[in-house]
N, C-alpha and C positions, 0 to 999 in steps of 0.2 A: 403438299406444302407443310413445312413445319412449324410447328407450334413456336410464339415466341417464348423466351424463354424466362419466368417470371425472375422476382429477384429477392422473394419471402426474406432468403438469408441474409439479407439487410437488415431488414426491420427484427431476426432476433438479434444482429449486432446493434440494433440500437438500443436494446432492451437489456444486452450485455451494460453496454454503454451507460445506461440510467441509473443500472444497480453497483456500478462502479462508481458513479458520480455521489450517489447517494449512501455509499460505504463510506468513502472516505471525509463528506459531510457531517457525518455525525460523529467517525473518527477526531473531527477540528475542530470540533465546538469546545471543548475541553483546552485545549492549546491557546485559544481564542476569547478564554473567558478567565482563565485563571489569575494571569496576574492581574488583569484590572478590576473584577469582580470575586472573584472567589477567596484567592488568598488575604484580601483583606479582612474578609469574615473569620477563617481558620485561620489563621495566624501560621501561615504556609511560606515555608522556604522555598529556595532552588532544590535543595537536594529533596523534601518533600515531594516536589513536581517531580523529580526525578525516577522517586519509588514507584509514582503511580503509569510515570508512562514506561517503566523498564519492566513493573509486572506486569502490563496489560501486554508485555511484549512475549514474556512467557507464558502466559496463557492464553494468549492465541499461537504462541511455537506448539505448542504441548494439544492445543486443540487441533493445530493442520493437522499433527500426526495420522489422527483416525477422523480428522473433516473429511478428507479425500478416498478413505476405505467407504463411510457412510452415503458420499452420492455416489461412489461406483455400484454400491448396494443398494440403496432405494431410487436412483434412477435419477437426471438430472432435474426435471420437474418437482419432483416433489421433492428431492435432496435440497434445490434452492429455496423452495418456499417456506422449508425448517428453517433454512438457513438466517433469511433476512428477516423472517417473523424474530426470533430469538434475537438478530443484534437492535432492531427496531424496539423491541421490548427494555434492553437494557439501554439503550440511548436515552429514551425514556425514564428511563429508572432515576438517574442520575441527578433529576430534577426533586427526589424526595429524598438527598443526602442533611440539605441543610435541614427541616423540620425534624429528620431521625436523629439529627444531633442535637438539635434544641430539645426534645422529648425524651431521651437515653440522658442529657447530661442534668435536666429539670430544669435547664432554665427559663423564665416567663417567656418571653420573648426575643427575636432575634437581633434586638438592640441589644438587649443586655448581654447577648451574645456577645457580642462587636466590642460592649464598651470593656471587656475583659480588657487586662494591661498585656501589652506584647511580651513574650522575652519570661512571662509569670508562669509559675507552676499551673497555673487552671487554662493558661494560653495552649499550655505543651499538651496537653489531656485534650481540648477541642480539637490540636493537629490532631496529631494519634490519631482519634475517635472517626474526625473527619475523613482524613486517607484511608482508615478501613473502610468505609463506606464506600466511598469511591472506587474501591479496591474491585470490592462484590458486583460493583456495577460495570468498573472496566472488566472484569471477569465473563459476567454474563454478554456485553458486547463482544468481545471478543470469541466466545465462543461460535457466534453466529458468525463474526466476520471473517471466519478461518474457512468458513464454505464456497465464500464469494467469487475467488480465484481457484480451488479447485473444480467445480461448477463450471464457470465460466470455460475455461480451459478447455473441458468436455463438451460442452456446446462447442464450441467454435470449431472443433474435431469433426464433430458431428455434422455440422455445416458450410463445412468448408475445404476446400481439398488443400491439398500441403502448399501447393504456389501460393496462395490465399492466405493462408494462418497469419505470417507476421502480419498481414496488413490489418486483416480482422480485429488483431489481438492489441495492436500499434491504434485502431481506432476505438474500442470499447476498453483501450486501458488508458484514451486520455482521458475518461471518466476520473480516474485519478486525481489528476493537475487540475481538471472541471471543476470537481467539487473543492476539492483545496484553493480554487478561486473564487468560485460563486461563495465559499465559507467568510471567507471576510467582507464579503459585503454584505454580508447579513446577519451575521450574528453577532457582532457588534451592535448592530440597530435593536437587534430583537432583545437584546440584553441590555442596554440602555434602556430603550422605552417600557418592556415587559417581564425584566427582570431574569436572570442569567437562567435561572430554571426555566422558563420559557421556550428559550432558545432551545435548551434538551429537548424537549417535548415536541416545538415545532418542528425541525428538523425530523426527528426521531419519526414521525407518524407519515414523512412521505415513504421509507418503507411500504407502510401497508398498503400506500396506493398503488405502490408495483408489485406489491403482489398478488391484488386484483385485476394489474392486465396482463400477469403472466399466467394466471390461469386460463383464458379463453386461449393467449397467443402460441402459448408452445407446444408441439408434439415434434418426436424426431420428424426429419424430411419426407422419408418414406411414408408415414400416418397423417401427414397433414396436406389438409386439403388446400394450403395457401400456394404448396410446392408441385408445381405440373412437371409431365415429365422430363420436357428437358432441363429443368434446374435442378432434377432430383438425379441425371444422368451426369451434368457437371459436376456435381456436388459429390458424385462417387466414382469420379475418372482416377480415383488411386487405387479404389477395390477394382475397378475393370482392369487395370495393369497388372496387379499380385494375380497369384496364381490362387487357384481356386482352393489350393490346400492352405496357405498364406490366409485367406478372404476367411475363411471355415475358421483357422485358428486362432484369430483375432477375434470372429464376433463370438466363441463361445466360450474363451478360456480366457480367464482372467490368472495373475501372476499375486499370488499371498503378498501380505507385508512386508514379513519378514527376510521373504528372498529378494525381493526388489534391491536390498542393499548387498545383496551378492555382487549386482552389476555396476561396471564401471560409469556405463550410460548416466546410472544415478547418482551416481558421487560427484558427477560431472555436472550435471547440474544442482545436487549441493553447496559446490564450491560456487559457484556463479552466484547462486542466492544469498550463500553464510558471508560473501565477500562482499557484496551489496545492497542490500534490505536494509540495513540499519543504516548506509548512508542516508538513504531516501528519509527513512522515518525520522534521523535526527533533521534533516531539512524540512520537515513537515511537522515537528514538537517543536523546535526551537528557534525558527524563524523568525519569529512574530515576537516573541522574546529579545532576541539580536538585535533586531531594528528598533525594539524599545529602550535597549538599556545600554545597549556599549555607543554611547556618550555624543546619538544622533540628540536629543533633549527636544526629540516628536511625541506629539500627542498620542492618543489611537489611533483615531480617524487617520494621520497620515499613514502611521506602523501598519497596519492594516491596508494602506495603499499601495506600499511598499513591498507587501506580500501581496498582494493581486495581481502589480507588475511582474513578481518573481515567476509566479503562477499562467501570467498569460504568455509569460515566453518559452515556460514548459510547454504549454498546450500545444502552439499553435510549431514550434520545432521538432516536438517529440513525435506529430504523427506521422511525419517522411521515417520515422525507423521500421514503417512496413514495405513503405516504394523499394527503400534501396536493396533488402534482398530481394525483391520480386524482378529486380533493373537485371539483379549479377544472373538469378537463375531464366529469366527470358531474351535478355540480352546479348549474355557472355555468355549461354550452356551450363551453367554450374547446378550443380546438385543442390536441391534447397539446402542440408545442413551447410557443404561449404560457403555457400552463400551468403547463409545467417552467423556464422562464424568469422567470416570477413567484413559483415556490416559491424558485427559486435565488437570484432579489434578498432575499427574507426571509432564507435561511439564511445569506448573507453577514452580516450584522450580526449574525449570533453571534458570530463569531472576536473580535471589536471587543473584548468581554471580557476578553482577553488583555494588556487595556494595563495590567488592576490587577491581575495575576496577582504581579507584583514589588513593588508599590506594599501589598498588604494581604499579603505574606508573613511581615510582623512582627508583625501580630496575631494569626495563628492560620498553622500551616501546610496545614490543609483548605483554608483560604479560595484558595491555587493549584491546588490537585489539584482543586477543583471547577470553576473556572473555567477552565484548560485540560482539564477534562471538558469542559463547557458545549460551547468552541471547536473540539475534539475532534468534539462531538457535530454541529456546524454543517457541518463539514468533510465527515464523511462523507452526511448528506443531502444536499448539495450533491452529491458526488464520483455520487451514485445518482443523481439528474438531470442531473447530467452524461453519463455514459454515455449515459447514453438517446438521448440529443439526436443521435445517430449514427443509431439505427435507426432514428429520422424522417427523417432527411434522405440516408439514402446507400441503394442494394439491398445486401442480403442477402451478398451475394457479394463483399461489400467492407469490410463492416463490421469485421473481426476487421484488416483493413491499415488502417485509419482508427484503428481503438484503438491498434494497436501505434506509429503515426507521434507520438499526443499523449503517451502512456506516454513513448516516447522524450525529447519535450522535458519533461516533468514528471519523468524522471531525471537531467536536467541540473538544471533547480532545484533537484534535491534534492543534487544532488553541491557545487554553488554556494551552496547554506545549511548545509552541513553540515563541508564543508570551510572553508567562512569562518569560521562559529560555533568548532570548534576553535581554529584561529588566533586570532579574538576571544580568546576564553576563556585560552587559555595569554599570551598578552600581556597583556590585563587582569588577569591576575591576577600577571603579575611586575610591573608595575606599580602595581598596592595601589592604595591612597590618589590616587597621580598620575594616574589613569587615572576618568572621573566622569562619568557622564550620566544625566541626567533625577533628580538628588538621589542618586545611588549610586556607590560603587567599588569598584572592581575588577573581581572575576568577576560581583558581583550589576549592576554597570553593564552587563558586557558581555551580560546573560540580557535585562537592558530594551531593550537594542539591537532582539535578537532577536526578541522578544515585539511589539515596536512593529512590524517590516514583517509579523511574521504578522496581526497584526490588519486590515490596510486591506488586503491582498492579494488579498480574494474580491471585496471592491465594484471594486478596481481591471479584475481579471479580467472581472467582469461586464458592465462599461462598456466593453470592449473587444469584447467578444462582442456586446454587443447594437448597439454599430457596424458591427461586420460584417453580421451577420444581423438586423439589425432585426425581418423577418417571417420566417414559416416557410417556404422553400425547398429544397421536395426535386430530388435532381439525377435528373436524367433523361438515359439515356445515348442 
């Protein structure tokens, strides 16, 4: 009789799952605290905000480069628990910007701080002073957070065969949307009642807790005693197909940096990521912004509601972007890549949505929070077929440096939309009336700007990918 078949590789997709939830939780606290808490103390513009979330986007582009060379090298265990100790550290950090500014600038206290005049010479030296602070700490988060998706990636490789991947990947990357909604319901509270540093800190230390139960829980399939044999024999029904010399050359050779960008496989999905990464991130910086300022005249508590609603129509749409290729390849006979390549042409024409996010804001203010949900929701089933399309096409032993190389260029988009959009936004809006596109002015022009490249950005991406890779091409060392 045969052993039933455990089913371990859940429970490490749920632990994927937790560290995703809790990456991009401390990623929001920042988004979530600055206009109503922060910037009143620094004397913080839009385009201020703009500097700090466009560098934190370069330095995490510039840290995936070699996050993904670093756990292909020290092994996904211990590669992640650098990983999240180090963003955990700097989430954390963040909470000793205001005292290092009161203390560097001499002033008594953080009243006198405040009672500084806006718009005055001593106002513009506390920005300054303040964003560099900030800087060093988005700095250090991001260093850590550039591990999370390359890690991840590798795990899910590792436990799970190629039919499996988008799904696994579709479900430990609503952690995303997860925390991007569990974020506004609580750090608004935590920053109210205990003060916006607070909110750093608490967020910032459930890190540590997972990385206390990733030390007992993980070992690859094979080494762990959670994995009996036949979920250890499922879990490698793609090495029992490759041929033994294929199986050999995959677990011992890994592919350098620098050649990886020889192949087309990787440019392919560069384009995919440089095409939409910084949509997603501007939906995740400046959301909670949008619903505060273009001329809903809501408090937090609702702005804040508003992005929970955006957030839970992410979630709970974006994880069928793992069913639908698993329907084309079990269903229809299709090859995982074609498969994940014609789910991805469908979820590209969600974003599309986003062209009437501005254009029906005057009728009801749902009518945007649903529709950057909708685009939201497209994004991330795409972003889960996306991943995937690595572990088809590269060994094992490289994949986690192929995540980290596209990561990197989808944190330049993100630093390129994020720092433009500021800049946008603070000029159209001193601009008023003089300033008008697509029927709008001002700031509300400058949000249609924005809204219009995130829309056509995933067809563009895809058209680009599917010139490079036309068919599915695994590289063979």
């Amino acid at each position: 009789m045969k052993d039933k078949m455990s089913n371990y590789r859940w429970a490490i997709c749920a632990m994927l799952f937790f560290a995703t939830t809790i990456n991009y939780m401390d990623r929001q606290v920042l988004s979530l605290t600055w206009k109503d808490f922060i910037a009143p103390e620094f004397n913080w513009t839009d385009s201020d905000y703009g500097t700090i979330t466009g560098f934190f986007s370069i330095f995490y582009a510039i840290a995936c480069l070699f996050a993904g060379k670093f756990v292909d090298w020290m092994g996904t265990k211990k590669g992640f628990l650098w990983a999240i100790g180090i963003w955990s550290l700097g989430a954390c950090m963040h909470a000793g910007c205001g005292w290092a500014t009161i203390e560097l600038l001499g002033y008594e206290s953080l009243e006198a701080l405040k009672a500084v005049e806006a718009g005055s010479k001593a106002a513009m030296v506390i920005a300054s002073l303040s964003v560099w602070l900030f800087l060093i700490c988005r700095a250090i988060l991001a260093l850590g957070e550039a591990g999370n998706f390359p890690a991840a990636i590798k795990v899910t490789a590792e436990y799970f065969p190629k039919k499996d991947r988008a799904l696994a990947t579709s479900l430990f990357n609503a952690g995303a949307s997860v925390g991007a909604l569990a974020a506004p319901l609580t750090v608004p509270i935590l920053a109210q009642t205990l003060g916006w540093e607070m909110a750093f800190i608490i967020i910032g230390v459930l890190g540590f807790v997972w990385m206390f139960f990733w030390v007992y829980m993980y070992e690859k399939p094979e080494n762990s005693k959670h994995v009996n044999s036949a979920e250890l024999s499922y879990i490698l029904q793609d090495d029992k197909e490759a041929s033994t010399e294929m199986k050999t050359t995959d677990e011992n050779k890994t592919i350098p940096l620098i050649k990886c960008f020889g192949y087309k496989q990787t440019w392919s999905f560069i384009a995919g990521k440089f095409f939409t990464d910084g949509v997603w991130w501007f939906y995740l910086f400046w959301a909670p912004a949008y619903f505060s300022e273009c001329g809903y005249g809501m408090d937090t508590i609702q702005g804040k509601m508003l992005v929970f609603v955006l957030y839970l129509i992410v979630t709970v749409v974006s994880i069928g972007g793992g069913y639908l290729p698993k329907l084309f390849v079990e269903k229809m006979g299709m090859e995982p890549y074609s498969g994940r390549m014609r789910a991805m042409l469908i979820f590209a024409f969600f974003p599309l949505f986003a062209l009437f996010a501005q254009p029906l804001q005057g009728i009801s203010v749902w009518f945007p929070a649903v529709i950057i949900g909708i685009a939201g929701a497209g994004h991330q089933a795409w972003s889960a077929n996306l991943f995937s399309t690595i572990g088809d096409m590269f060994p094992k032993s490289t994949i986690a440096t192929v995540t980290g190389i596209g990561a990197m260029l989808g944190g330049c988009s993100s630093f390129l939309i994020n720092k433009g959009a500021g800049m946008l936004f603070t000029y159209a809006e001193a601009q008023g009336s003089a300033f008008t596109f697509a029927g709008f002015e001002g700031k509300p022009a400058g949000y249609m700007i924005v809204f219009s490249f995130c829309a056509v950005a995933y067809l563009v991406g895809w058209i680009i990918m599917k010139l490079l890779v036309p068919k599915y091409k695994r590289i063979e060392l």
